[in-house]
PyMOL Python script that loads the backbone (N, CA, C, O; Angstrom):
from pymol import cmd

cmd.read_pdbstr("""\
ATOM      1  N   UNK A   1     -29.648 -13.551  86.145  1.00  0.00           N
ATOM      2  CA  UNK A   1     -29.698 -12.684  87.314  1.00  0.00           C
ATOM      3  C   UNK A   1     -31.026 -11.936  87.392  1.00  0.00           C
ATOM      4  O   UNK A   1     -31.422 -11.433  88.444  1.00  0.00           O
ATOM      5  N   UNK A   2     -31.767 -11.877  86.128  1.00  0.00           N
ATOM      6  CA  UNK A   2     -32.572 -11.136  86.242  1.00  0.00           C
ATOM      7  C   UNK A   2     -34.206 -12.096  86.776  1.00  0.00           C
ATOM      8  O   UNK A   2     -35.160 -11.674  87.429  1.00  0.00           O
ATOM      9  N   UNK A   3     -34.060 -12.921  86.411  1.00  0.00           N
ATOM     10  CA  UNK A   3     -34.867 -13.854  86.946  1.00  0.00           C
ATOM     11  C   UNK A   3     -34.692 -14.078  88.541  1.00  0.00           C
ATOM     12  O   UNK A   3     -35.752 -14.048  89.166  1.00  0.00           O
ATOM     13  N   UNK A   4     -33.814 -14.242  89.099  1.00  0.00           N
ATOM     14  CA  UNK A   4     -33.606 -14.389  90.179  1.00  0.00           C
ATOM     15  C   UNK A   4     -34.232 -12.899  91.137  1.00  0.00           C
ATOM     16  O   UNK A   4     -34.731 -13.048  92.252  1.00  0.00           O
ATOM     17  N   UNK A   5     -34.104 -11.633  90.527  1.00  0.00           N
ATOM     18  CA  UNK A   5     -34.398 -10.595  90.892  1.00  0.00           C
ATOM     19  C   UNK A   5     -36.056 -10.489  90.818  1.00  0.00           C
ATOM     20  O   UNK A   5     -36.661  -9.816  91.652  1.00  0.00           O
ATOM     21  N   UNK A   6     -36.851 -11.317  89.588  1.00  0.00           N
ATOM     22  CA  UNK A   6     -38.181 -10.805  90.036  1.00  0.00           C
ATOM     23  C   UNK A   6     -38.753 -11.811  90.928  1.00  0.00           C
ATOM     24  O   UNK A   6     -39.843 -11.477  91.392  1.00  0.00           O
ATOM     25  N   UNK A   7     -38.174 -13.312  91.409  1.00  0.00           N
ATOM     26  CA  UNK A   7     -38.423 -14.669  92.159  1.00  0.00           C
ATOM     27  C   UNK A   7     -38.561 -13.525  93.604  1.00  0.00           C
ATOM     28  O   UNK A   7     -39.614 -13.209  94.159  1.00  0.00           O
ATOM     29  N   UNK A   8     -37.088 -13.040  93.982  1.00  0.00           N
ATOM     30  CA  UNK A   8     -37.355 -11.884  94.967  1.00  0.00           C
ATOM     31  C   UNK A   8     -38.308 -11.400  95.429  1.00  0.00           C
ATOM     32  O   UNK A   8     -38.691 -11.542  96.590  1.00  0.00           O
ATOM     33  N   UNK A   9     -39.007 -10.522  94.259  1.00  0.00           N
ATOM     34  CA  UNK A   9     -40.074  -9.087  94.559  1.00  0.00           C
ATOM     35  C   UNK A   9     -41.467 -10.089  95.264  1.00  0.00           C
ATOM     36  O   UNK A   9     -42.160  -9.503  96.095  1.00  0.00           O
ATOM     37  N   UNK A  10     -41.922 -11.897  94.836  1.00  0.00           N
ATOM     38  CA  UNK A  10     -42.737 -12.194  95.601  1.00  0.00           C
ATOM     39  C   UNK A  10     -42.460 -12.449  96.926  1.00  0.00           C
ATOM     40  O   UNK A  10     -43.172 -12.184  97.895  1.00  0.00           O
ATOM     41  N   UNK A  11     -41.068 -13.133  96.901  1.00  0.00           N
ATOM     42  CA  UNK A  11     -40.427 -13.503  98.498  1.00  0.00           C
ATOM     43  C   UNK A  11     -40.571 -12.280  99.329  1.00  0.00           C
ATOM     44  O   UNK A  11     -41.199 -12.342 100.386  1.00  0.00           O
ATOM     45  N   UNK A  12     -39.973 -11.054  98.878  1.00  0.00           N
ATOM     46  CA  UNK A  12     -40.067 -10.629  99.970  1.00  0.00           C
ATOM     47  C   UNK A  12     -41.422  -9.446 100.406  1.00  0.00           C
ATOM     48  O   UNK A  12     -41.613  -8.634 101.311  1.00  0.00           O
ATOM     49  N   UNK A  13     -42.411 -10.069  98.783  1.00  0.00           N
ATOM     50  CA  UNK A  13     -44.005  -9.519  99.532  1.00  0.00           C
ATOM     51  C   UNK A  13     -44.525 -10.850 100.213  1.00  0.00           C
ATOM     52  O   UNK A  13     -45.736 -10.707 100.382  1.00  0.00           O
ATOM     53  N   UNK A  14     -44.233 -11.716 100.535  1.00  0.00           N
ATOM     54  CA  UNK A  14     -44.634 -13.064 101.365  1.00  0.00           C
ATOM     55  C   UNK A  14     -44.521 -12.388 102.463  1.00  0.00           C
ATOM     56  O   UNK A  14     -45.464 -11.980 103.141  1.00  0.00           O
ATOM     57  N   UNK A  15     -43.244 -12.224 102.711  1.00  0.00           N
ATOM     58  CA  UNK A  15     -42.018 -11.846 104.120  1.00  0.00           C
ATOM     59  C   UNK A  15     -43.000 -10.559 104.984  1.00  0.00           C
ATOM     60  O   UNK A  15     -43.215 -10.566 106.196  1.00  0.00           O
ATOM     61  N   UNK A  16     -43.571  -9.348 103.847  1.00  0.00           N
ATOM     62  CA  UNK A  16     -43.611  -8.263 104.470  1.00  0.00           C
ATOM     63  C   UNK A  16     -45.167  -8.809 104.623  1.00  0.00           C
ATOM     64  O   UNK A  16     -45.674  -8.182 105.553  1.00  0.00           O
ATOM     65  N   UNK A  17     -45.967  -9.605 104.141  1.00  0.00           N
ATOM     66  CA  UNK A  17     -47.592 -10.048 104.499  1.00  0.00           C
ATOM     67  C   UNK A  17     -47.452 -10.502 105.737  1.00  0.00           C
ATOM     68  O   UNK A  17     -47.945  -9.889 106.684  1.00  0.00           O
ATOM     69  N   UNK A  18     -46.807 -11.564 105.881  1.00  0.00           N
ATOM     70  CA  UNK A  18     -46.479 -12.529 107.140  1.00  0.00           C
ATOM     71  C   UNK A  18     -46.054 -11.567 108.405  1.00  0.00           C
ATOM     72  O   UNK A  18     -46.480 -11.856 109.524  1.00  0.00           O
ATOM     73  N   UNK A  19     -45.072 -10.234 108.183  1.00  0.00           N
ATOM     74  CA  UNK A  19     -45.017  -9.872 109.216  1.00  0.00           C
ATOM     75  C   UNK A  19     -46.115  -8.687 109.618  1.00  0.00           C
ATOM     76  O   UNK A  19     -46.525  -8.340 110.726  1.00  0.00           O
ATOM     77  N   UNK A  20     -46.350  -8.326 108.622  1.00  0.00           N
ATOM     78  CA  UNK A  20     -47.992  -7.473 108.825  1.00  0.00           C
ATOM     79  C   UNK A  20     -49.056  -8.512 109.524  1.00  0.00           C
ATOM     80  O   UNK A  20     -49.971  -8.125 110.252  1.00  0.00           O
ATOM     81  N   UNK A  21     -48.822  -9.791 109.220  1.00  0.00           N
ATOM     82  CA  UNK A  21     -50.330 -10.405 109.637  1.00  0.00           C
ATOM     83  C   UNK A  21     -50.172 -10.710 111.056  1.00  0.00           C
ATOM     84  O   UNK A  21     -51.031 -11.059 111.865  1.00  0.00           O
ATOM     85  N   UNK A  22     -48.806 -10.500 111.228  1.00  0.00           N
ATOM     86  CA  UNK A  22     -48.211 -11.365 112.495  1.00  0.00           C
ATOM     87  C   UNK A  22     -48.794  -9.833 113.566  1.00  0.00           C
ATOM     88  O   UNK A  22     -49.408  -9.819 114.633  1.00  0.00           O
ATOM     89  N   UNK A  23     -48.379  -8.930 112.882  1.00  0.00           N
ATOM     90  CA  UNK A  23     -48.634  -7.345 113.763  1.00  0.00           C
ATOM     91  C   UNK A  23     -49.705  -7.193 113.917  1.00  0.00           C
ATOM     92  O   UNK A  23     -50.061  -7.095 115.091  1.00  0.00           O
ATOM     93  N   UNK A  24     -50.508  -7.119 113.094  1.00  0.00           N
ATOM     94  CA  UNK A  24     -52.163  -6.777 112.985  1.00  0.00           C
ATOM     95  C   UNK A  24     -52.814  -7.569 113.624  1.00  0.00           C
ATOM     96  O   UNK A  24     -53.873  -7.080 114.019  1.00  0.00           O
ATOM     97  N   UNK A  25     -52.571  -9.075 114.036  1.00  0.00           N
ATOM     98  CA  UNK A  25     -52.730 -10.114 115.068  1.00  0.00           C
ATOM     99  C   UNK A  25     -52.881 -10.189 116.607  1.00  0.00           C
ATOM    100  O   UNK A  25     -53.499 -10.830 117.457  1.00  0.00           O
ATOM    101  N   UNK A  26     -51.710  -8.887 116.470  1.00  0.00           N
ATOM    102  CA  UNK A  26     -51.205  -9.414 117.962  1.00  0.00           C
ATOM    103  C   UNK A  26     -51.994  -8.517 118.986  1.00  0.00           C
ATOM    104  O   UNK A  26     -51.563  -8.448 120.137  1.00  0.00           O
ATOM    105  N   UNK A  27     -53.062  -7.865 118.647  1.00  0.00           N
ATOM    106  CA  UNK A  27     -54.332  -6.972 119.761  1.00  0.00           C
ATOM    107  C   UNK A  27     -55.132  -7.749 119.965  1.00  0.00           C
ATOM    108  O   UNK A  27     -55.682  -7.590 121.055  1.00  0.00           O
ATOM    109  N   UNK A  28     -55.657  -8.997 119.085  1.00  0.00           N
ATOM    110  CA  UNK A  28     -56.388  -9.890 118.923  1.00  0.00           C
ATOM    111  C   UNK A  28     -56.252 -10.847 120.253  1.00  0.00           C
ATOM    112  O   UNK A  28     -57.290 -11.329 120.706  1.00  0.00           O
ATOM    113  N   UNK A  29     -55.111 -11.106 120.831  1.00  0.00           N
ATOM    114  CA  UNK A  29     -54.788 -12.237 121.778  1.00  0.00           C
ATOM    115  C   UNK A  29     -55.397 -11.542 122.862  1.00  0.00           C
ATOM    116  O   UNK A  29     -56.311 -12.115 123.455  1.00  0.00           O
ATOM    117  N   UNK A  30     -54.875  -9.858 123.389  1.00  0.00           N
ATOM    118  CA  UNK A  30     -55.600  -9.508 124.457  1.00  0.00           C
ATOM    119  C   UNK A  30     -57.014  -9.289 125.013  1.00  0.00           C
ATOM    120  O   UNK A  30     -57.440  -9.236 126.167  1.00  0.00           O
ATOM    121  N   UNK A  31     -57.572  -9.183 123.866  1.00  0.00           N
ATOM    122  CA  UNK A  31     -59.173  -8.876 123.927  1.00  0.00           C
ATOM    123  C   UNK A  31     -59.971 -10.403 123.554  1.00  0.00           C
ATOM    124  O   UNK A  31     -59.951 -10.756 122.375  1.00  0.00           O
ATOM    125  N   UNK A  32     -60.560 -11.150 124.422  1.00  0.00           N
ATOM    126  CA  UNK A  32     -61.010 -12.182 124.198  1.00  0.00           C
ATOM    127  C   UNK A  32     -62.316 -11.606 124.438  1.00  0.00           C
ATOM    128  O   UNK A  32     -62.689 -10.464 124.707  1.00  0.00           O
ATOM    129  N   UNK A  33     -63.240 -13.330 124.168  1.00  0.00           N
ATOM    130  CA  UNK A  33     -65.087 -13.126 124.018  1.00  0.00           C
ATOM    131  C   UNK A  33     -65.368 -12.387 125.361  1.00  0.00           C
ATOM    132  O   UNK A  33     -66.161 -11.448 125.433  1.00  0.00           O
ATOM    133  N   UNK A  34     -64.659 -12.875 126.426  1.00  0.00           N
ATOM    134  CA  UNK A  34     -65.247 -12.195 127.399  1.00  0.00           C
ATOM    135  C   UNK A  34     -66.372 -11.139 127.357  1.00  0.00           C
ATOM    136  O   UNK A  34     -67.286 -11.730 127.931  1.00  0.00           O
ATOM    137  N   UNK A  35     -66.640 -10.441 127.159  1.00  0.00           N
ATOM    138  CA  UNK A  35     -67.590  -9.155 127.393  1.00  0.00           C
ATOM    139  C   UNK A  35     -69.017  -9.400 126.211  1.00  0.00           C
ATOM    140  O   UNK A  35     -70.168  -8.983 126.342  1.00  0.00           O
ATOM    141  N   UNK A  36     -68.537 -10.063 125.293  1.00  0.00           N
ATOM    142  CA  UNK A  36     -69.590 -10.867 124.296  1.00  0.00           C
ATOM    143  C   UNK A  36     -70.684 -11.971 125.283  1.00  0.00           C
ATOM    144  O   UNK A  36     -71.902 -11.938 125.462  1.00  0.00           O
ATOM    145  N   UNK A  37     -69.684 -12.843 125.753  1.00  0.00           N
ATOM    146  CA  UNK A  37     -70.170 -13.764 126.264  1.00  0.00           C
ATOM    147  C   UNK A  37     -70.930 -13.679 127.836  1.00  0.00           C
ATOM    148  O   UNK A  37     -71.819 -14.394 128.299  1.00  0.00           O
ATOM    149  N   UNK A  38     -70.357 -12.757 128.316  1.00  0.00           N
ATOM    150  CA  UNK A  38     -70.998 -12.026 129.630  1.00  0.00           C
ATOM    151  C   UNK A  38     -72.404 -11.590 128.806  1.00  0.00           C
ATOM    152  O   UNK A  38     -73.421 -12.218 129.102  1.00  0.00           O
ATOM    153  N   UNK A  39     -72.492 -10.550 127.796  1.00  0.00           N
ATOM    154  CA  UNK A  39     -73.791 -10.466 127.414  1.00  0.00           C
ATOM    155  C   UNK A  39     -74.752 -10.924 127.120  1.00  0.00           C
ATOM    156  O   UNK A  39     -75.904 -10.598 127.406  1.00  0.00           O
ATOM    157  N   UNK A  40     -74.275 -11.916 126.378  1.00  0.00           N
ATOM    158  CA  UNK A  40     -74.825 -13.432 126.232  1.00  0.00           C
ATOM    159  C   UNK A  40     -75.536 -14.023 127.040  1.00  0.00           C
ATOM    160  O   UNK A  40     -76.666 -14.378 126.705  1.00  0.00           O
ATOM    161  N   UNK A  41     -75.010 -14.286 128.384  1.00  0.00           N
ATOM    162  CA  UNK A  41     -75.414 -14.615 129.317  1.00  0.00           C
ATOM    163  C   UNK A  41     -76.860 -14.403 129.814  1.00  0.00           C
ATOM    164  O   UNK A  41     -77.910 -15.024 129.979  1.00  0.00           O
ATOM    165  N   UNK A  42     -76.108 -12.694 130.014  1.00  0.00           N
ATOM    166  CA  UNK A  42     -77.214 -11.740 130.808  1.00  0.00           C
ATOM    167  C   UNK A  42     -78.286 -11.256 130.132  1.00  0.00           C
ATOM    168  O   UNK A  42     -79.039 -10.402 130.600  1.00  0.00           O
ATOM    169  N   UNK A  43     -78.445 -11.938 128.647  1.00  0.00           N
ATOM    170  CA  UNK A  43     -79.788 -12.396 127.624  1.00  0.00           C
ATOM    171  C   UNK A  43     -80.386 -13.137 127.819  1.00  0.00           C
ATOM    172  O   UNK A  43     -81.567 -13.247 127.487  1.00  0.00           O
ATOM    173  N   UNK A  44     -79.581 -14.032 128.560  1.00  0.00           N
ATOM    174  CA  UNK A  44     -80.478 -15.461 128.486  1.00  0.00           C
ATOM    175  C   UNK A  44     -80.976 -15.309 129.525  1.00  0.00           C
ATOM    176  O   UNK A  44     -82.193 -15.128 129.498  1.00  0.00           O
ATOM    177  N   UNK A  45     -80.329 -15.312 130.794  1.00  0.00           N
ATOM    178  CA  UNK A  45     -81.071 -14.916 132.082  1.00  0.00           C
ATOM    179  C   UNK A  45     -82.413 -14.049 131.824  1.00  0.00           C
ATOM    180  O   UNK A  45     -83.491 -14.588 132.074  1.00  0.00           O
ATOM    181  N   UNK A  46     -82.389 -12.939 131.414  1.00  0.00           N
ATOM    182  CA  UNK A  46     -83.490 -12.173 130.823  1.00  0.00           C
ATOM    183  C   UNK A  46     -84.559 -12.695 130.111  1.00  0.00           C
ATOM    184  O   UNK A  46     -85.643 -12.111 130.122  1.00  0.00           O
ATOM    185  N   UNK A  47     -84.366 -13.844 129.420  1.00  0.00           N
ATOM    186  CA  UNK A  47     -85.092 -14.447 128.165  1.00  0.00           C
ATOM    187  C   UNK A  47     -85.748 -15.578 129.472  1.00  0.00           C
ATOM    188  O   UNK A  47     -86.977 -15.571 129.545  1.00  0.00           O
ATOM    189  N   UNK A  48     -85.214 -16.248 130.186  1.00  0.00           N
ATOM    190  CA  UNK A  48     -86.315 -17.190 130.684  1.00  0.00           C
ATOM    191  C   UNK A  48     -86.654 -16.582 132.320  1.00  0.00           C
ATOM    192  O   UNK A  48     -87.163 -17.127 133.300  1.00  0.00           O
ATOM    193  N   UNK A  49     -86.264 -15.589 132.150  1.00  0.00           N
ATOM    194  CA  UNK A  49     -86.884 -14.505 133.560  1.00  0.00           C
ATOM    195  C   UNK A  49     -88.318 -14.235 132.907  1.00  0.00           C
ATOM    196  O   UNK A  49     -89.210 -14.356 133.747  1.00  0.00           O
ATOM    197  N   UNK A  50     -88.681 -13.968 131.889  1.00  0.00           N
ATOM    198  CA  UNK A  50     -89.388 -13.311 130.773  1.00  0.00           C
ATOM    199  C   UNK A  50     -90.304 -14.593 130.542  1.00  0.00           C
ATOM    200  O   UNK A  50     -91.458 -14.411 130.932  1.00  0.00           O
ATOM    201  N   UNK A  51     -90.067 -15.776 130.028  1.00  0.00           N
ATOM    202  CA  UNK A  51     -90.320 -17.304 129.988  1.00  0.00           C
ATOM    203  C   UNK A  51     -91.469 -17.719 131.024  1.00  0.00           C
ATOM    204  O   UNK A  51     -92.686 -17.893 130.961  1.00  0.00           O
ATOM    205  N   UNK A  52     -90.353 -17.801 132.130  1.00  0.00           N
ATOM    206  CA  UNK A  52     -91.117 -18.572 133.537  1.00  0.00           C
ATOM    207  C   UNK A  52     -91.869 -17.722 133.973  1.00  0.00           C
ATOM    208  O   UNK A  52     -92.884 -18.116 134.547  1.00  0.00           O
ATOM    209  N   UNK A  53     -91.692 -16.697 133.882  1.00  0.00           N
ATOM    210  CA  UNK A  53     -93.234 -15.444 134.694  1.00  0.00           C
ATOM    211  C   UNK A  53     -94.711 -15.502 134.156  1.00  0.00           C
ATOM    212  O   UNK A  53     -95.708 -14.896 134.549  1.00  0.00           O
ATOM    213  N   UNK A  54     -94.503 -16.687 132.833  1.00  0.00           N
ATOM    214  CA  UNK A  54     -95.947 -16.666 132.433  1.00  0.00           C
ATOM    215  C   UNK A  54     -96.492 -18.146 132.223  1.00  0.00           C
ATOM    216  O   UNK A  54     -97.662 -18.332 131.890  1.00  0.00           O
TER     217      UNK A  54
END
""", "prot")
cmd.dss("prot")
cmd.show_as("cartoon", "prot")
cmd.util.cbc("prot")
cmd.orient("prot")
């Protein structure tokens, strides 16, 4: 029985990782590159605005 009791203590730190990772995850879906990639952009535009003028 007692074996069976410490097999436990990893199962259910698996259980409580998995649902932490699952939580800590889930802000991640709403915020995409968007606003990265807009900047991105509006670098490059800048970079051969900068380019072709000479």
């Amino acid at each position: 029985m007692g074996a069976l009791l410490w097999l436990l203590i990893p199962f259910i730190a698996a259980v409580g990782a998995g649902l932490w990772g699952s939580w800590a995850n889930r802000t991640r879906k709403v915020r995409s590159d968007g606003p990265e990639l807009d900047g991105y952009a509006r670098f490059r535009e800048a970079m051969e605005k900068s380019h072709s003028g000479t």
